[in-house]
MISESE-782971 format. One record per residue (C-alpha): y, x negated, z negated. Coordinates in steps of 0.001 Angstrom, whole numbers, plus 500000, padded with zeros to 6 digits. Example, Ala and Ser with C-alpha at 12.3 -4.5 7.8 and 13.67 -1.06 7.14 Angstrom:
> Y;X;Z
> 495500;487700;492200 $
> 498940;486330;492860 $
***
This chain:
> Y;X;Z
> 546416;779334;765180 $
> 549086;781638;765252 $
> 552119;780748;762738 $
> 552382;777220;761954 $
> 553019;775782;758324 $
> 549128;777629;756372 $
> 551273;781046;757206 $
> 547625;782630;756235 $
> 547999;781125;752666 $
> 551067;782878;752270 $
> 549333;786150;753447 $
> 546172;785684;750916 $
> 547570;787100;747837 $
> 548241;790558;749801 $
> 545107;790692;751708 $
> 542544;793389;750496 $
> 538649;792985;750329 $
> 537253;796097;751941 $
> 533459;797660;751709 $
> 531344;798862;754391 $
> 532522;802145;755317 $
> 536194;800694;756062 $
> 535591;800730;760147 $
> 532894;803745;759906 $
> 533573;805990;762546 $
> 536998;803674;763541 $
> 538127;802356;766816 $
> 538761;798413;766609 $
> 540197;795885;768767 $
> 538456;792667;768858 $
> 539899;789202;769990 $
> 536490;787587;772041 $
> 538726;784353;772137 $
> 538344;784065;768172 $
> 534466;784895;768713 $
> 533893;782162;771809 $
> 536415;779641;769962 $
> 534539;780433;766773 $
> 531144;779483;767343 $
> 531718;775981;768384 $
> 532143;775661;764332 $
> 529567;777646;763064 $
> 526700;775977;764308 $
> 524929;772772;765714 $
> 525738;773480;769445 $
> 523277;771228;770257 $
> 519907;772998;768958 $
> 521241;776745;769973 $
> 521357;777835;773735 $
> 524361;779368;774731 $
> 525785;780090;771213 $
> 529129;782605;772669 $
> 526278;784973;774039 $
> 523756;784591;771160 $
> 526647;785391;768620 $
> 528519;787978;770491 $
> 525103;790205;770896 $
> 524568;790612;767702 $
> 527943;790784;766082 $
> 528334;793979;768284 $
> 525033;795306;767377 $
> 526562;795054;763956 $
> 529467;796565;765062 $
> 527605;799459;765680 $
> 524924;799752;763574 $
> 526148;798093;760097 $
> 529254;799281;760435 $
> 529183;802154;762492 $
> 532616;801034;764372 $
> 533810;801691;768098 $
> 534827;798396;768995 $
> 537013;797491;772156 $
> 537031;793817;773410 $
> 540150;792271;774577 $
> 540037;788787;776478 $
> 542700;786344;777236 $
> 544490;786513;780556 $
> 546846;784295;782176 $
> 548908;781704;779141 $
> 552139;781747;779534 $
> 553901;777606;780547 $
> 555433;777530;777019 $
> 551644;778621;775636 $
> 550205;776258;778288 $
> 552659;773362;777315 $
> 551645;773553;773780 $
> 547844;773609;774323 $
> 548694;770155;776280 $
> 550770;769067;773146 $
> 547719;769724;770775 $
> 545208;768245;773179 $
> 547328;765056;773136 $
> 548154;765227;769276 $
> 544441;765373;768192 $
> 543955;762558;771100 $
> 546503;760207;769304 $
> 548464;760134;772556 $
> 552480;759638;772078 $
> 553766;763200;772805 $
> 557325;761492;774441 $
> 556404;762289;778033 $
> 554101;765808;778414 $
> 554010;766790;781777 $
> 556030;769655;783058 $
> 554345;773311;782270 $
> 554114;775762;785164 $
> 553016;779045;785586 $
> 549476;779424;785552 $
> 548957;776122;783692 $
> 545726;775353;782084 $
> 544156;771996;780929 $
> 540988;771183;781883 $
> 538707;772436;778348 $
> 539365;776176;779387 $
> 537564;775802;782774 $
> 534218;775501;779910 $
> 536085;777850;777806 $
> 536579;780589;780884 $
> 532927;780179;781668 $
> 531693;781249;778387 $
> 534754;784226;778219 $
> 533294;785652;781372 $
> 529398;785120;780425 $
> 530023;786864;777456 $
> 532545;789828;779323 $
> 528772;790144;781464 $
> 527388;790992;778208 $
> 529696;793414;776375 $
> 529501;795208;779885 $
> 526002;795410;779757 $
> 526132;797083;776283 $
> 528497;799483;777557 $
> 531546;798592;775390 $
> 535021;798410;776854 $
> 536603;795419;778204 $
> 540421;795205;778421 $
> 542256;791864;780373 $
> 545201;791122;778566 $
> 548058;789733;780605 $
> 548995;787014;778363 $
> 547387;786358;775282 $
> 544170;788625;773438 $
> 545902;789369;770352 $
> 548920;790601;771940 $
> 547287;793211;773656 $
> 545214;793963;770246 $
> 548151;794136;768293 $
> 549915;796168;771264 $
> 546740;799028;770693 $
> 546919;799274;767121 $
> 550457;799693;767151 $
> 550063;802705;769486 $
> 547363;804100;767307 $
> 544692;803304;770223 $
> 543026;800990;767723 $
> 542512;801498;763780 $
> 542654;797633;762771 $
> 542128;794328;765027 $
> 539943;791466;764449 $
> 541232;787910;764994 $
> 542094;784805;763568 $
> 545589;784719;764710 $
> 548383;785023;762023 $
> 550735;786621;764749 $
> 549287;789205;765815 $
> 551762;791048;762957 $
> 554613;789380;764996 $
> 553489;791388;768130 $
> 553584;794503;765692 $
> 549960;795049;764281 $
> 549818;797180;761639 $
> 546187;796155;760348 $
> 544606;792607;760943 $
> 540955;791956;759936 $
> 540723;788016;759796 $
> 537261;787453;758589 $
> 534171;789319;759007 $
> 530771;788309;756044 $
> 528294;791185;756895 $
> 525673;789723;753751 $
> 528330;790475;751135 $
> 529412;793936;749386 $
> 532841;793779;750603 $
> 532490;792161;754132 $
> 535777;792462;755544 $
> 538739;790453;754740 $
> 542080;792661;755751 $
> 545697;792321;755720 $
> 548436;795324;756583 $
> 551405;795132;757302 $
> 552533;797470;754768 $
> 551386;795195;752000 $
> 553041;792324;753344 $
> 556763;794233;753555 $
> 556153;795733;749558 $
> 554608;791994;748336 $
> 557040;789742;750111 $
> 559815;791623;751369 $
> 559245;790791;755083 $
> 559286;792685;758023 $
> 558341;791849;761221 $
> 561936;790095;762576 $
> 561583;787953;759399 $
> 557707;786970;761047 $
> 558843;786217;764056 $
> 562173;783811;762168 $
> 559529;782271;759954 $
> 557435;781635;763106 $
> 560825;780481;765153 $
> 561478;777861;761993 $
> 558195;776353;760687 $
> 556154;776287;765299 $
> 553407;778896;766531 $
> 551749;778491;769456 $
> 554202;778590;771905 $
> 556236;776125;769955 $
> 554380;773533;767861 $
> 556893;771497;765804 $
> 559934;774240;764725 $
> 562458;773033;763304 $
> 561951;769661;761809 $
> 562537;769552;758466 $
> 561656;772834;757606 $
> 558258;774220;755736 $
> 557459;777381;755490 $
> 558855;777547;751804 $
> 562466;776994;753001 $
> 561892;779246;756022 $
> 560900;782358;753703 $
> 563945;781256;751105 $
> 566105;781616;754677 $
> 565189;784405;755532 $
> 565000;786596;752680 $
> 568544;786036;752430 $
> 568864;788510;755729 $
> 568361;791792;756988 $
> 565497;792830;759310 $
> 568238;793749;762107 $
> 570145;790904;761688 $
> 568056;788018;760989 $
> 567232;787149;764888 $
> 570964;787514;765772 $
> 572198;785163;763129 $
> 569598;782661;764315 $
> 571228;783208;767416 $
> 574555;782440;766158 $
> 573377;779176;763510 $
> 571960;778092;767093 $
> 575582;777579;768493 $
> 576015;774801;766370 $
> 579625;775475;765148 $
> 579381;774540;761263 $
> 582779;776283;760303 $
> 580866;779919;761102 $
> 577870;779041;759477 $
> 579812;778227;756411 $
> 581870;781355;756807 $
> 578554;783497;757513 $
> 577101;782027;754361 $
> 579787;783090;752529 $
> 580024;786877;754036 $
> 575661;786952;754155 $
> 575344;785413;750562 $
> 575456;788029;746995 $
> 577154;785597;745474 $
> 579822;785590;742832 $
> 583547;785740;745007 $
> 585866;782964;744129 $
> 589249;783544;744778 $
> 591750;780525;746119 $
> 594997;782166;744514 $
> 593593;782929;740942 $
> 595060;780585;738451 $
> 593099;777191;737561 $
> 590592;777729;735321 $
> 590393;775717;732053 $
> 587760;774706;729992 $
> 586634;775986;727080 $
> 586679;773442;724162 $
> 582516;773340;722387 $
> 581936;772034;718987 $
> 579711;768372;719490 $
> 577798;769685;715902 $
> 576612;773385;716927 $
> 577502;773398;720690 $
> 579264;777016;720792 $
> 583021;777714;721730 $
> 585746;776390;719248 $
> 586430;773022;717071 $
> 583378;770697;715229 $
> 586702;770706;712319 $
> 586740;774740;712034 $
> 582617;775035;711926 $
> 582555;772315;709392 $
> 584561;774627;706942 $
> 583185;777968;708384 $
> 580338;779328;710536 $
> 580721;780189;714000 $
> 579961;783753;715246 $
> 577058;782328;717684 $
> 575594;780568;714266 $
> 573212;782953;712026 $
> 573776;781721;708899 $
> 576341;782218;706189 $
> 580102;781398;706881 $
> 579736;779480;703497 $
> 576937;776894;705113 $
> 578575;776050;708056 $
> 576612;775808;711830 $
> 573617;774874;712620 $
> 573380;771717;714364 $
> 572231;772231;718184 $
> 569163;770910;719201 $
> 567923;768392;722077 $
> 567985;770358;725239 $
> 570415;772749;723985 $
> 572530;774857;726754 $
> 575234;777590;725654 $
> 574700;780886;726348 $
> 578447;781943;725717 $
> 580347;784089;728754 $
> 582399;781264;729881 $
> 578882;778931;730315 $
> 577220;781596;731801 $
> 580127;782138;734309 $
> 580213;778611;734923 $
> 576385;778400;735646 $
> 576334;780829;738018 $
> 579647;779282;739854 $
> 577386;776098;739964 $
> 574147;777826;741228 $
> 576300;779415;743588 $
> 577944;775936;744847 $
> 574354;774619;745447 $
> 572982;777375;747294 $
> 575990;777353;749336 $
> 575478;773480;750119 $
> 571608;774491;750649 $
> 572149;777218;753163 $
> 574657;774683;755124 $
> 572347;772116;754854 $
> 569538;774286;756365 $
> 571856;776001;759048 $
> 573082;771779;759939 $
> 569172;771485;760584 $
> 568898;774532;762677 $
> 571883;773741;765062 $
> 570875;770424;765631 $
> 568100;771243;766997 $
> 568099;771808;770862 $
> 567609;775526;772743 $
> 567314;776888;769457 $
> 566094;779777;769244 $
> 564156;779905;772467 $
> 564665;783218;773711 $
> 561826;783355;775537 $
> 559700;783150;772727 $
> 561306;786291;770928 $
> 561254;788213;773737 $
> 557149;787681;774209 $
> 557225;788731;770562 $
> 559117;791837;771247 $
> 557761;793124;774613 $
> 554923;795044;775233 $
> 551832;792993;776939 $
> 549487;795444;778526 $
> 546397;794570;780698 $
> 547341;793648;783865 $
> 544829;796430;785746 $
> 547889;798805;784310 $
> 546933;801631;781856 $
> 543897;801925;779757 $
> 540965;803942;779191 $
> 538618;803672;776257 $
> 535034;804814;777038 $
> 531655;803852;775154 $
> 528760;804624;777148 $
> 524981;803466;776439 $
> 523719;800346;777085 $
> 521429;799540;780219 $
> 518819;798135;778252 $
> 516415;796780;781777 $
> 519604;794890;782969 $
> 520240;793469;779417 $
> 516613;792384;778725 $
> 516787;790441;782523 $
> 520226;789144;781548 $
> 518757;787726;778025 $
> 515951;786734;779617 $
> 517771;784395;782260 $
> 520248;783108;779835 $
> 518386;782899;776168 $
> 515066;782795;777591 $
> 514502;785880;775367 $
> 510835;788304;775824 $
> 511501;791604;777291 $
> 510272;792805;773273 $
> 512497;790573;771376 $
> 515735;791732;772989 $
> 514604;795792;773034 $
> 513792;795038;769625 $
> 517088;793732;768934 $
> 519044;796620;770455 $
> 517000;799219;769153 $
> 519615;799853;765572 $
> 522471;799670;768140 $
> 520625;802546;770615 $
> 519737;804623;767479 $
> 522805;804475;766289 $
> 524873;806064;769515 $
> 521655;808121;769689 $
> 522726;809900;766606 $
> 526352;809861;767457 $
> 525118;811787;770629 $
> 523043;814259;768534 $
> 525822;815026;766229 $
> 527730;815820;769380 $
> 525311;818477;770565 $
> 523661;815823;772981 $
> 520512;817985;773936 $
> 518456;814495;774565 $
> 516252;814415;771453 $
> 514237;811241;772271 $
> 515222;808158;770930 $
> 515222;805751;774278 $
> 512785;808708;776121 $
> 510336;807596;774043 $
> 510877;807828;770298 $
> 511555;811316;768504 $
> 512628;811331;764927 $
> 510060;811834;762441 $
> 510932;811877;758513 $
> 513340;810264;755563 $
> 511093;807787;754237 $
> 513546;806864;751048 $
> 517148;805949;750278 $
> 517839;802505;750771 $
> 520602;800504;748864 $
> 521752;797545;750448 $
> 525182;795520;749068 $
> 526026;798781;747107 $
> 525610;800991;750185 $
> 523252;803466;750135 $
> 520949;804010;753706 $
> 518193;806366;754816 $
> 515292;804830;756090 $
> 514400;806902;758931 $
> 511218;806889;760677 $
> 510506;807318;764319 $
> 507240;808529;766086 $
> 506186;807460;769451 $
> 502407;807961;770558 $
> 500829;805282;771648 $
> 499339;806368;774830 $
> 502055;805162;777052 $
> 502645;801137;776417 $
> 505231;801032;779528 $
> 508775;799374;777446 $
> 507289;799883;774076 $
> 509145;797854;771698 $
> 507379;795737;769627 $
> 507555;792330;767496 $
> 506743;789092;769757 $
> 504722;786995;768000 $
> 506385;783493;768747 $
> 510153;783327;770397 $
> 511104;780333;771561 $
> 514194;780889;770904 $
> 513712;781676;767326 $
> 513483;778273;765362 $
> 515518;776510;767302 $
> 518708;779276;766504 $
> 517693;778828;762641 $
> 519718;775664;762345 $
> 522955;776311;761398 $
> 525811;774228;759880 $
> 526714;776059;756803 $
> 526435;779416;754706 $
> 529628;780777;756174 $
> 527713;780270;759639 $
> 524525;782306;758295 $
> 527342;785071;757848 $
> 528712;784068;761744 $
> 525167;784439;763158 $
> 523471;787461;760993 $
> 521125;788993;762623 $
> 519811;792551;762151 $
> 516971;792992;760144 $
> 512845;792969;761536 $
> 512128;796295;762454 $
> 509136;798322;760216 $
> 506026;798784;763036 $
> 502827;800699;762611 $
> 500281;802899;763905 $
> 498976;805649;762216 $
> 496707;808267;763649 $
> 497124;807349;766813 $
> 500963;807282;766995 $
> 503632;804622;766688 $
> 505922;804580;764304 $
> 508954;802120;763237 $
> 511675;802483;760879 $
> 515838;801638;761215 $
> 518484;802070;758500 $
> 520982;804517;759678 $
> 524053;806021;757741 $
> 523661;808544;755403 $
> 526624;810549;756516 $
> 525451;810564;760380 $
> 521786;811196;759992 $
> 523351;814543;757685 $
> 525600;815695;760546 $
> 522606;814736;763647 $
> 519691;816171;761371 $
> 520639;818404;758902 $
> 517353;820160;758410 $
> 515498;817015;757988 $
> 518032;816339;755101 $
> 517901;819065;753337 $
> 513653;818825;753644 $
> 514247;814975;751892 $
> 516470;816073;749128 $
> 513871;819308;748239 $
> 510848;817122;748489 $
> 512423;814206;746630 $
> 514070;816859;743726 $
> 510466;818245;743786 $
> 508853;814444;742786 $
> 511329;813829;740513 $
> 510258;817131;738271 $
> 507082;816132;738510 $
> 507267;812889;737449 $
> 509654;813607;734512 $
> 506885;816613;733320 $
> 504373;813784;733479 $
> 506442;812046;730791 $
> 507198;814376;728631 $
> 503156;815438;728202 $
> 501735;813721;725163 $
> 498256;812777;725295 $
> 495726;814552;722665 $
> 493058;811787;722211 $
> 494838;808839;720709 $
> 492072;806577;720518 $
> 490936;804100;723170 $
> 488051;802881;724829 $
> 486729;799571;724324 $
> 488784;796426;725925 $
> 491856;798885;726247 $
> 494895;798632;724314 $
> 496803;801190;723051 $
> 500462;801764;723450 $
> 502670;800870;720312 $
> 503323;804025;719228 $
> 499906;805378;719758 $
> 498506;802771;717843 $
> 500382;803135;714579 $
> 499449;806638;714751 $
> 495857;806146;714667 $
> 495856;803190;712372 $
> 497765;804477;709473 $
> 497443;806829;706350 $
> 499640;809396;705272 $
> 501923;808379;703085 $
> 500548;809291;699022 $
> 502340;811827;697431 $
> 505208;810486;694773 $
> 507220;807451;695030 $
> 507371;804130;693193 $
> 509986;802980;691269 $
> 512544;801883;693564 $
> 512436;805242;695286 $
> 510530;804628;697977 $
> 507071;805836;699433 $
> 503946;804620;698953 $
> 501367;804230;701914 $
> 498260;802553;701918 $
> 495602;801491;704513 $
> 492125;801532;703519 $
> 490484;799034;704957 $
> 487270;798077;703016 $
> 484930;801064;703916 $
> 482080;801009;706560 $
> 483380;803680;708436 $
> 486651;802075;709223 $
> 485162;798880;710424 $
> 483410;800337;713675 $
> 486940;802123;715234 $
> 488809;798532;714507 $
> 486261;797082;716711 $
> 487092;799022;719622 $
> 490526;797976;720173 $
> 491485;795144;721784 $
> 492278;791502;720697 $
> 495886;791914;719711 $
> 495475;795258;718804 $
> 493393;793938;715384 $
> 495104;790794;715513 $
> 498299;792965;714313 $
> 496306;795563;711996 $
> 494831;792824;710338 $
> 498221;791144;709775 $
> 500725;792836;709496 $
***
């Protein structure tokens, strides 16, 4: 959830639509609460076995091999008893239980859906292990941690659902991930946010304090999210939280002596003399007498002093100095009233603001095990395909299958490095560029692997029937496709003897592993192209066809018609003429082809 009151809809306008290079060769921080918490939306829970795991091994396959990321997992640890005593609050709220008497939160606290919930965190923790991706334990909640790494610069971006992680100072928040589009990722910064709306991360954290997050459902009661951002606004970033502090005290003298010292308003001053109205004429509506303008034509009026003023129209308001003063004195009164009315709402609130909750926002909330280290190693592919097996009922083939863009992917990575292993899971070596692939706008070399086929010990190969298959097709909605996307079939055959299959790998790290084998593709495919564009340009010398053939267009005007005669007619232009009624011309019209005389005979 994150910050109550559609805090996301605020956001939208200043989120960005990125392509898929944005996380290539990036480290990012990935809430697997969102994932686990995600999939019981996404699809039919009851036709899918064990949906968290299903979803989570191939997201990070795409991770790796779509997007060519590093990613780092972060789950939840321990909730906090203000975290703990909201959960109970929501359970009870979408239960239509009266929320008068919740029972007291202590530390440790959990209700009795994350016992399921914990299961399928640690099943899927099994996993991600298994792939070899790091695993951090966040003390409190995932997103702090996440937002604690890419603060540091650990992480390039984060990937969750929750609105404040920018309140525990992330700088770049990835909120929605559709892998079958051109731009898949949906991303937000912090730096967009501050030059859009003005806000920095105190004014989050007030706007959270005001409108609930998750540590506080309700807020303050009376106040949306549009008053909370008018609040705000109307403070700086170092003094918002302390003047929240103050409003909290509930003395209303000092908030209406703060508004007045916050506020850029106009100063009135108690000793300056009364001020008097100015007299308006009923007729035109500027400064002076209906009498005087009657004779002669104010200065506000554009016409003649001899006509008189204009009369005012419905709706009309003066624009004279002494209106506009008065205006602003009045928009000043009710924005004064406002502000008191607002700061009345805050202090009669109760433990407002809860400390507690600012301080989680402003602390640091690193994994419990104490400090971090980010390593990627390779996956162990013979404890992955038992661990499939025993929980998606999975063949041995189907999940090497699966893994294989993921292992060729770090294989290349290791290559580029100066990795001195040159066989693609011991087995496969790489071959040739078969072409250039475009896929969403993003250009891909198809790259083709040889294995010989002697040894059939692990091979990877299609399974003709998975059980698992057309049960996992049924899925709620399109977004869901997007949720559950799997990598694409893999490209088998045999030819002389030896295996071969094909993956789509990045254009920029298939350059840097295999340079050679580059170059070699862009000569032999420069070489076809000259080729094929000398082919072209030949014209062919025998312009007629044989029987049942038809010609090109061009070709057959050229064989069909006369010269133009010499001379010209009267209106200038030249004469041509098709002769038509000898012998001779009869046999080479029955060679073409049906339309072919169909259009020589007319026209």
């Amino acid at each position: 959830m994150g910050v109550g009151g559609n805090f996301w809809e605020l956001l939208k306008p200043y989120g960005r639509a990125e392509g898929f290079d944005f996380l290539r060769n990036k480290r990012v921080a990935v809430d697997l609460s969102y994932w686990i918490v995600q999939q019981e939306t996404a699809v039919l829970k009851a036709h899918i076995r064990n949906p968290h795991i299903r979803l989570t091994f191939f997201r990070t396959i795409n991770l790796y091999s779509k997007f060519g990321a590093f990613p780092v997992f972060v789950a939840d640890g321990t909730a906090s008893p203000l975290k703990s005593q909201a959960r109970i609050a929501r359970f009870f709220r979408a239960s239509g239980i009266e929320l008068s008497s919740l029972p007291a939160a202590e530390e440790g606290i959990s209700i009795e859906r994350n016992k399921a919930f914990q299961k399928c965190e640690q099943e899927c923790v099994e996993l991600l292990e298994l792939l070899g991706v790091p695993v951090l334990k966040a003390k409190g909640e995932a997103e702090a941690l996440c937002a604690q790494l890419n603060q540091e610069g650990q992480v390039d971006a984060c990937i969750t659902a929750d609105s404040d992680a920018f309140l525990f100072g992330a700088k770049c928040v990835i909120k929605n991930i559709q892998p079958n589009s051109k731009e898949p990722f949906e991303c937000y910064r912090m730096s967009d946010i501050e030059s859009g709306l003005g806000l920095r991360r105190n004014h989050l954290i007030a706007i959270s304090l005001l409108v609930g997050n998750d540590h506080n459902l309700i807020g303050v009661p009376g106040i949306g999210l549009e008053t909370a951002l008018r609040f705000v606004k109307s403070f700086s970033e170092d003094e918002i939280l302390y003047r929240l502090q103050e409003i909290g005290g509930g003395d209303v003298q000092v908030l209406q002596r703060d508004v007045n010292l916050d506020c850029n308003f106009i100063p009135i001053s108690d000793e300056s003399p009364q001020k008097t109205k100015v007299r308006h004429c009923s007729f035109c509506g500027h400064p002076g007498s209906k009498k005087t303008h009657l004779k002669f034509a104010c200065q506000y009026c554009s016409s003649n002093a001899d006509e008189g003023c204009i009369q005012k129209p419905s709706g009309f308001k003066c624009n004279c100095s002494s209106c506009d003063l008065d205006n602003k004195e009045k928009e000043q009164k009710r924005n004064e009233n406002w502000q008191i009315k607002v700061c009345r709402m805050i202090a009669s609130e109760q433990n407002f603001p809860n400390n507690e909750i600012t301080e989680m926002y402003l602390n640091k909330h690193q994994q419990s095990d104490g400090d971090y280290h980010l390593t990627w190693s390779s996956p162990k592919t013979d404890m992955l395909v038992d661990y499939l097996a025993y929980y998606q009922h999975w063949e041995p083939s189907y999940t090497r299958q699966r893994t294989l863009p993921m292992l060729s992917t770090i294989f290349l990575r290791d290559v580029a490095s100066n990795s001195k292993d040159q066989l693609l899971c011991g087995q496969y070596e790489f071959d040739s560029i078969q072409r250039v692939k475009r896929r969403f706008g993003h250009q891909l070399y198809v790259i083709n692997w040889k294995k010989t086929t002697r040894e059939m010990s692990n091979e990877i190969c299609i399974p003709s029937e998975n059980p698992d298959t057309e049960q996992e097709l049924r899925i709620a909605d399109d977004e869901s496709k997007d949720l559950l996307d799997e990598p694409e079939v893999l490209q088998i055959h045999i030819k002389d003897g030896c295996s071969f299959l094909s993956t789509e790998e990045d254009m920029e790290l298939v350059q840097s592993a295999f340079p050679e084998k580059v170059s070699q593709f862009l000569r032999d495919k420069e070489l076809k192209e000259t080729k094929s564009s000398r082919k072209r340009s030949v014209k062919p010398e025998n312009l007629e066809s044989p029987r049942g053939v038809q010609l090109s267009i061009n070709n057959f005007y050229r064989s069909s018609k006369v010269q133009a005669t010499p001379g010209e007619n009267e209106s200038g232009s030249s004469k041509i003429s098709v002769d038509t009624s000898g012998e001779s011309d009869k046999e080479p019209i029955r060679n073409y082809s049906k339309s072919a005389r169909r259009k020589l005979l007319f026209g």
